[in-house]
C-alpha positions in Angstrom: -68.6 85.2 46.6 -66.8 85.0 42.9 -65.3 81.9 42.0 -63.1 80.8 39.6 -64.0 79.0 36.0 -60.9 77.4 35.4 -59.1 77.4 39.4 -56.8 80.5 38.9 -58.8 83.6 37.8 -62.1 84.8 39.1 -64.6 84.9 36.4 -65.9 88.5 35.6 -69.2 89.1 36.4 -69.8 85.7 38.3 -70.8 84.9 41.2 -72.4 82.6 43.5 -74.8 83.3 46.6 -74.9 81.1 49.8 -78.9 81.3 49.5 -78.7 78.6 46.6 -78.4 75.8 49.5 -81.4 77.2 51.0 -83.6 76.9 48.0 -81.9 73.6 47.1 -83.0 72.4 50.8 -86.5 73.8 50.2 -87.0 72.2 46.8 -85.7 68.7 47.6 -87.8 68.4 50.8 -90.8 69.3 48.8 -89.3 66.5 45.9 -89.2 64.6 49.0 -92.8 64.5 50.4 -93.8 64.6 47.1 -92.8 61.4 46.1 -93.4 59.7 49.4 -97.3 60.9 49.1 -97.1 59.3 45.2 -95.3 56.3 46.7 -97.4 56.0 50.1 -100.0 53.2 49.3 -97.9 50.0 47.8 -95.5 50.1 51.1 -98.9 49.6 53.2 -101.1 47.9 50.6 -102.3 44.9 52.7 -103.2 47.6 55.4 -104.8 49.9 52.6 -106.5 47.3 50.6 -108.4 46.3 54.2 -109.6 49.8 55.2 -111.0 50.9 51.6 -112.1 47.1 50.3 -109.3 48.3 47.3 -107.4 45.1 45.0 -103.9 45.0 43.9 -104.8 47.1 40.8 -106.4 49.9 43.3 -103.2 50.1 44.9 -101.0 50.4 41.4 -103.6 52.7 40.5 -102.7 54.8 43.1 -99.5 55.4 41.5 -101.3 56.4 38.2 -103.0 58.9 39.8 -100.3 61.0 40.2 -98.5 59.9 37.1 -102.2 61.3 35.2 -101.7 63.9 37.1 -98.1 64.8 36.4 -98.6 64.5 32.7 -101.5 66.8 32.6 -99.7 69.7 34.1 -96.2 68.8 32.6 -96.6 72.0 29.3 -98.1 74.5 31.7 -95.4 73.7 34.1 -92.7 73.9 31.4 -93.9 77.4 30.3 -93.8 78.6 33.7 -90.9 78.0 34.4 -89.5 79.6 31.2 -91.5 82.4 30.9 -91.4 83.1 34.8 -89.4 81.6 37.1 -89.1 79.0 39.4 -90.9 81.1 42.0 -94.2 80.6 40.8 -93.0 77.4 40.0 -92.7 76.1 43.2 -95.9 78.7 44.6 -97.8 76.2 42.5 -96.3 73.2 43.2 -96.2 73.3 47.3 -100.0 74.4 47.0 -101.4 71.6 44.9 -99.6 69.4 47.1 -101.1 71.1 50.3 -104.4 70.5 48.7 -103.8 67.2 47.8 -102.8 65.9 51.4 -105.3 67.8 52.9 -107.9 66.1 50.6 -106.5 62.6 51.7 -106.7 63.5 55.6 -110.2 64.8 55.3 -112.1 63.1 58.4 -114.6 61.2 56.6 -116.0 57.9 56.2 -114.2 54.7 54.4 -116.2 55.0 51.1 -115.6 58.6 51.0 -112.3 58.8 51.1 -111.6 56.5 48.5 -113.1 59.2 46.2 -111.1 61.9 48.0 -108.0 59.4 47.9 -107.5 59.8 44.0 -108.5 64.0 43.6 -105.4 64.5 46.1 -103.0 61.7 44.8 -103.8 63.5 41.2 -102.8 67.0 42.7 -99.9 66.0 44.2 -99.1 63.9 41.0 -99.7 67.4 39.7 -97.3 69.0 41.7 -94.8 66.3 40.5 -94.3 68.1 36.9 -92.1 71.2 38.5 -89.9 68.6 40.1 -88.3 67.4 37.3 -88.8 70.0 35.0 -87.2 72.3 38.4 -84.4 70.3 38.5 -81.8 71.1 35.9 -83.1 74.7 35.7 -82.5 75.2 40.1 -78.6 73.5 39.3 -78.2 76.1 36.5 -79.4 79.2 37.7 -77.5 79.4 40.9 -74.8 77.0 41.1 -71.3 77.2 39.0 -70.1 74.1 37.4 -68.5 72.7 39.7 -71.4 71.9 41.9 -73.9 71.7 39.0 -74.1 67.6 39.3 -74.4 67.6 42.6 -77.4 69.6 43.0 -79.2 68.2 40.5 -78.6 64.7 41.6 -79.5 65.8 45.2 -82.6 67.1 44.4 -83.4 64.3 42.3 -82.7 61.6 44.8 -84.6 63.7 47.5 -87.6 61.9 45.5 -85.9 58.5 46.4 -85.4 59.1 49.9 -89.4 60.3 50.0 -89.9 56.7 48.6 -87.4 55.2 51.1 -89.3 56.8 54.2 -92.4 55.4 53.3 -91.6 52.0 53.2 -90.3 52.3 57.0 -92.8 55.1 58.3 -96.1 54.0 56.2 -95.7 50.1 57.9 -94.1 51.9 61.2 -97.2 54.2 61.8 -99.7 51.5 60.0 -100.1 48.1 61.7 -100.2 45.0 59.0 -103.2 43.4 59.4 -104.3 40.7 61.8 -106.5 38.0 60.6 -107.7 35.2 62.3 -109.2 31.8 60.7 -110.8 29.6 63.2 -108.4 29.4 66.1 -105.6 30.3 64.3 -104.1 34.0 64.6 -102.6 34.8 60.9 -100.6 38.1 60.1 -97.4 39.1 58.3 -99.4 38.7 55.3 -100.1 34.7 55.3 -103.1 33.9 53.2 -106.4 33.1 55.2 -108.8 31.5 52.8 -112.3 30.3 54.7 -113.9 32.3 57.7 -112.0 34.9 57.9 -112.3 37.9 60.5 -110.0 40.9 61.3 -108.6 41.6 64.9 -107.3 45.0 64.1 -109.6 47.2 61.6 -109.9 50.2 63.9 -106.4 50.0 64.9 -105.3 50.4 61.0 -107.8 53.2 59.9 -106.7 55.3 62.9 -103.2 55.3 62.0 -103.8 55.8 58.1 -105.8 59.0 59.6 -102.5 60.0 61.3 -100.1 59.4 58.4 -102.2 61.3 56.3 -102.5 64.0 58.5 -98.6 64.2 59.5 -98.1 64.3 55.8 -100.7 67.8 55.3 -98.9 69.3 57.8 -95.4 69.4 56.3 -96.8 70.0 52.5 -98.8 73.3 54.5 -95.5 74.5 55.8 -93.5 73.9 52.8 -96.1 76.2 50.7 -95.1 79.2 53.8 -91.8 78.7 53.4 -92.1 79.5 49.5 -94.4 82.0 50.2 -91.8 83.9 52.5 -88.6 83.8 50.6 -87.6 82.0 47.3 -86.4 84.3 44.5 -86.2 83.3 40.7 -82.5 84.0 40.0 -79.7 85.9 41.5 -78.4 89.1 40.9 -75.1 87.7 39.4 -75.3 84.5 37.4 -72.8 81.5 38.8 -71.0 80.8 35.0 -70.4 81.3 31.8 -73.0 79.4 30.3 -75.4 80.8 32.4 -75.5 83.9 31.2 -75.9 82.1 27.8 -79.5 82.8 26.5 -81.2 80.0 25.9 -83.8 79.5 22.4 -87.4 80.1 22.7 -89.2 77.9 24.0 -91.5 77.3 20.6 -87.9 77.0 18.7 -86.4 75.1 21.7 -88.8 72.4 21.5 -88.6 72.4 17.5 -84.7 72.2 17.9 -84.8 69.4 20.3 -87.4 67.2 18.7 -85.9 67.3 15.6 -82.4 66.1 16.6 -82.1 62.1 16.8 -79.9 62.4 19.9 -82.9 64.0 21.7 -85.0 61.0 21.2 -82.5 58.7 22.2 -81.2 59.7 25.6 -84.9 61.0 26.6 -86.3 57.8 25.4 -83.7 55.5 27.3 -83.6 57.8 30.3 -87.6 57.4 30.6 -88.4 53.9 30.2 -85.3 52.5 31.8 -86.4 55.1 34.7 -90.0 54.8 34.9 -89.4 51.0 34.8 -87.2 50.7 37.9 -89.4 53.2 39.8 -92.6 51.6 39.4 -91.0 48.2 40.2 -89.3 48.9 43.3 -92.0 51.2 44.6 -94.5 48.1 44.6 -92.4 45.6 45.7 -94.6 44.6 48.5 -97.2 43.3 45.9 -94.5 42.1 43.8 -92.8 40.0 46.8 -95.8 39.2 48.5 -96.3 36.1 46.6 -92.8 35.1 47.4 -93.3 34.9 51.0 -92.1 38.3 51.8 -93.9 40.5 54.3 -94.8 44.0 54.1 -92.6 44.8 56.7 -89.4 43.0 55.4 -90.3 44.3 51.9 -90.5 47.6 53.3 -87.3 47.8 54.9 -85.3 46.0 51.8 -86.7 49.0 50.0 -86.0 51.6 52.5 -82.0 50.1 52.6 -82.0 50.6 49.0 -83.0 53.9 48.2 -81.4 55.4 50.8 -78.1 53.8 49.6 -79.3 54.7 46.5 -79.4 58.6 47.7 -76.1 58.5 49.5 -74.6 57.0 46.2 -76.1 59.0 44.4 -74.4 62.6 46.2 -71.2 60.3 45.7 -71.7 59.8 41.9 -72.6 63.6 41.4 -69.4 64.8 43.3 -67.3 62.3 41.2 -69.0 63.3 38.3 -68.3 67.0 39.1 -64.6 66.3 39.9 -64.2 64.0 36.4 -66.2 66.8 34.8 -66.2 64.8 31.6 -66.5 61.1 32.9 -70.3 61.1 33.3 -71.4 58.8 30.8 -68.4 56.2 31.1 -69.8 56.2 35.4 -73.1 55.4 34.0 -72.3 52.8 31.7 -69.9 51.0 34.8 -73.1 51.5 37.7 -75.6 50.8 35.1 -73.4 47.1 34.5 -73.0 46.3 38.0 -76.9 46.5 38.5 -77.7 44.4 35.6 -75.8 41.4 37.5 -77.0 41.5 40.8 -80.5 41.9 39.5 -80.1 38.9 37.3 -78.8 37.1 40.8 -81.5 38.3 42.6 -84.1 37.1 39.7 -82.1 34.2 39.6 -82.9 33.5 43.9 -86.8 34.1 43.5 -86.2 30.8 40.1 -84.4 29.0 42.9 -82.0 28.7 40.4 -80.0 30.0 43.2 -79.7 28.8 46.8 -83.2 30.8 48.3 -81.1 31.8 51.2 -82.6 35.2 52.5 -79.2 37.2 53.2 -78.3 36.8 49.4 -82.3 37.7 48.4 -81.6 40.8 50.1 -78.4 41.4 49.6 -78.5 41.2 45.6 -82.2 43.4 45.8 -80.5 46.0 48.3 -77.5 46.8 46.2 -79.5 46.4 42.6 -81.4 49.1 44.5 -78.4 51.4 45.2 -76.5 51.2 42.0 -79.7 52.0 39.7 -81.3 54.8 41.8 -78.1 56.4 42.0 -77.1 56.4 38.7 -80.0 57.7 37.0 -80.7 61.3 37.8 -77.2 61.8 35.8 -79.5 60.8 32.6 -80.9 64.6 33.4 -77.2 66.3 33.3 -75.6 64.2 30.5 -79.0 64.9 28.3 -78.6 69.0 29.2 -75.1 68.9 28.4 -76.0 67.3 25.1 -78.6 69.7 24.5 -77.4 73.0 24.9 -78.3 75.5 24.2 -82.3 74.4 24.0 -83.6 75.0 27.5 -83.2 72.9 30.6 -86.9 73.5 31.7 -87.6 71.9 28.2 -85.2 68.6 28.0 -86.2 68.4 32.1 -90.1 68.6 31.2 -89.4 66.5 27.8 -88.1 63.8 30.0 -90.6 64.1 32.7 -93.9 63.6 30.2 -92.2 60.3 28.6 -91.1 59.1 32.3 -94.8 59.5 33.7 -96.1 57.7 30.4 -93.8 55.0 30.5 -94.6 55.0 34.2 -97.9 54.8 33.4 -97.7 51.9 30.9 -95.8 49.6 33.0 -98.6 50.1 35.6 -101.4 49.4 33.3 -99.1 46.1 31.8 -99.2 45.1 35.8 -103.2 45.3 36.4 -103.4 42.6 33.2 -105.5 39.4 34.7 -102.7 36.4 34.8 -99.3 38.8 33.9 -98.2 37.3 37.0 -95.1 39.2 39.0 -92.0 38.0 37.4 -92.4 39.7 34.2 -91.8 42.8 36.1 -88.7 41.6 37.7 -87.4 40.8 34.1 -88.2 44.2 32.7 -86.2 46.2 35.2 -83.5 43.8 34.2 -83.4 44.0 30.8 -83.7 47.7 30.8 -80.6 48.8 33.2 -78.8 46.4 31.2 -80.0 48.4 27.8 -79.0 51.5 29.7 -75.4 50.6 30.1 -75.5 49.5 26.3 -76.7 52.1 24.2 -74.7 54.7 26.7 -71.8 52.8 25.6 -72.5 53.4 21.9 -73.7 57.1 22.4 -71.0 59.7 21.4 -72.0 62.7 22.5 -70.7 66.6 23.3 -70.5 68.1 27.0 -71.7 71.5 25.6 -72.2 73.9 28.6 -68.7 72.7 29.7 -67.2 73.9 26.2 -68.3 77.2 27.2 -67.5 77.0 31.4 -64.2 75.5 31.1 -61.2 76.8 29.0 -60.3 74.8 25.7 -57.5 73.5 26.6 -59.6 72.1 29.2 -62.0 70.1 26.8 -61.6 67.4 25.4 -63.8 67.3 22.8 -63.3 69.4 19.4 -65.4 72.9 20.3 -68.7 72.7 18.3 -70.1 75.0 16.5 -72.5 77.4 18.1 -74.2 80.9 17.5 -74.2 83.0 21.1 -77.7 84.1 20.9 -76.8 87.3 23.2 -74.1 88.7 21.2 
């Protein structure tokens, strides 16, 4: 099928393949169980920290793992992808994450399996590198410029809907536990303090046993899947700047480090990112102190990412439509979050009436707004880019993501940091977000080349065609 660049004339030597939705559904499923193996252990942590004797910091560690793990592979990954394709890419991937389930689903005793526990979280933290770096390169290779947004951001929010499953299937499949003091029966995560037994310890490790082995199971079938079909590139490229070559990979990284705007979207992008995602993927620790259950923190959560997903596809379709409006969406979603999580920060001071329906209502749609804003960070930082690889901005942004990640992780296993510091930071930086995007003036560079002049809004930069 050949499409037209600017709506009236087919482009020459363009075209786009109906396989590209395949591949997109194969990559964001494995984005999808991906992140929901990264993400499984905060939703469940009261179960987790009963059946392997583990602390809140075990449980953020958990998340580290696979941050470790993802910034260990990140420059193999990159080069990979440049040098070969996404197909061995994703061969890689779906294996390490096969591996990495399988190690967490071994049958073996409690003390074990909190050795095996961090060798598979690392592998499928591992795994985690060709996501993001797969991204923008998947979007470029096989979809025209039309749809280029919404790809990316659907196989970036795949990763948020893996974290929204698990905070409804990890407490669905694992019981809470139930403790008893005395006479008295205590769950839903009420504090028992003297004599304390368990009513349910069996109960709980059997079902972890399950999760973990439902989860192998997909990860083995996504790894077939890529094994049977997944090609590197079509035959026909789907635009004009994708049959642009891109620079070396040695000059590429040279080229982007070197330019100010590099460091300044990547930078913002990562921490403003890694922030939110660390914050709202351990909100069960974070709200347990408030009163809030694992189950009810699990399904405020679940509401908001997977409003943030359908937002998200809504964003990237606008954003394709109002080709050149991405970064003035931003800076408005980016805004609106900033005041309901200041209201919702504002409900856990009491400041505000502690009425539950606005607590969740101002979490919920904090949740939605950010999560489906940011994977436009990755398209806007291409576009400004170009024409230095999108496996290397994509990979550049994923090794300062997983650091910053990382960082706010560690900050979180401090003795006496408390939990509203945390609530604070994910304010402060969406509302920096909306700020400095505000004072960024920036080029949409692959759409200089994809659309027509007249088209463009912005004065044509100058730029060497490396193929000519």
């Amino acid at each position: 099928m050949t499409y037209s660049v600017n709506g009236n004339a087919p482009g020459p030597g363009l075209r786009t393949y109906g396989v590209r939705w395949y591949l997109l559904a194969i990559v964001s499923l494995h984005c999808c169980l991906q992140n929901a193996v990264w993400a499984e252990y905060p939703p469940i942590a009261q179960s987790a920290k009963l059946v392997y004797d583990w602390t809140d910091s075990d449980i953020n560690m958990t998340l580290n793992y696979g941050n470790i793990g993802a910034i260990f592979l990140l420059l193999p990954v990159i080069w990979i992808v440049f040098a070969k394709g996404m197909r061995p890419a994703m061969l890689l991937c779906t294996s390490l994450t096969a591996l990495g389930t399988i190690l967490k689903a071994l049958p073996v005793s409690n003390s074990l399996s909190s050795w095996l526990i961090p060798i598979g979280l690392f592998l499928n933290g591992s795994a985690g590198a060709v996501t993001m770096v797969g991204a923008t390169v998947l979007s470029e290779t096989w979809f025209p410029p039309t749809q280029r947004a919404t790809a990316t951001v659907f196989y970036l929010v795949s990763a948020g809907l893996g974290g929204a499953l698990v905070f409804i299937v990890g407490p669905a499949v694992v019981p809470e536990p139930i403790e008893m003091c005395g006479n008295v029966t205590w769950s839903k995560g009420l504090n028992c303090s003297e004599n304390k037994t368990n009513l349910n310890f069996h109960e709980v490790q059997d079902h972890l046993r399950i999760l973990n082995f439902a989860e192998s199971g997909i990860a083995v079938l996504l790894f077939i899947s890529v094994c049977s079909y997944f090609p590197n590139k079509p035959l026909l490229p789907p635009s004009r700047s994708a049959r642009e070559t891109r620079l070396g990979m040695r000059e590429g990284i040279r080229t982007a480090v070197t330019q100010w705007k590099f460091w300044y979207l990547t930078l913002l992008c990562s921490i403003s990112t890694a922030v939110y995602g660390a914050w709202v993927t351990t909100s069960d620790v974070l709200l347990h102190p408030f009163g809030i259950s694992q189950e009810v923190a699990g399904w405020m959560s679940f509401s908001g990412s997977v409003g943030g997903v359908i937002f998200g596809v809504f964003l990237s379709r606008l954003s394709d439509v109002l080709q050149r409006k991405m970064k003035t969406i931003m800076i408005v979603i980016f805004s609106m979050a900033s005041i309901f999580f200041l209201l919702f920060i504002l409900v856990l001071m009491k400041v505000l009436p502690n009425e539950r329906w606005l607590l969740y209502s101002t979490y919920v749609s904090a949740c939605v707004l950010t999560s489906g804003a940011q994977p436009l960070y990755f398209e806007i930082t291409c576009e400004n880019l170009f024409p230095v690889s999108e496996a290397i901005v994509s990979g550049s942004l994923s090794l300062l993501l997983n650091v910053a990640s990382t960082v706010f992780l560690l900050l979180a296993m401090i003795p006496g940091m408390g939990h509203m510091w945390a609530n604070w930071a994910v304010l402060v930086t969406t509302l920096l977000s909306a700020v400095l995007l505000y004072l960024f003036r920036g080029r949409y560079r692959r759409l200089d080349i994809d659309l027509d002049i007249s088209e463009s809004e912005d004065p044509p930069y100058k730029y060497k065609r490396l193929n000519s």
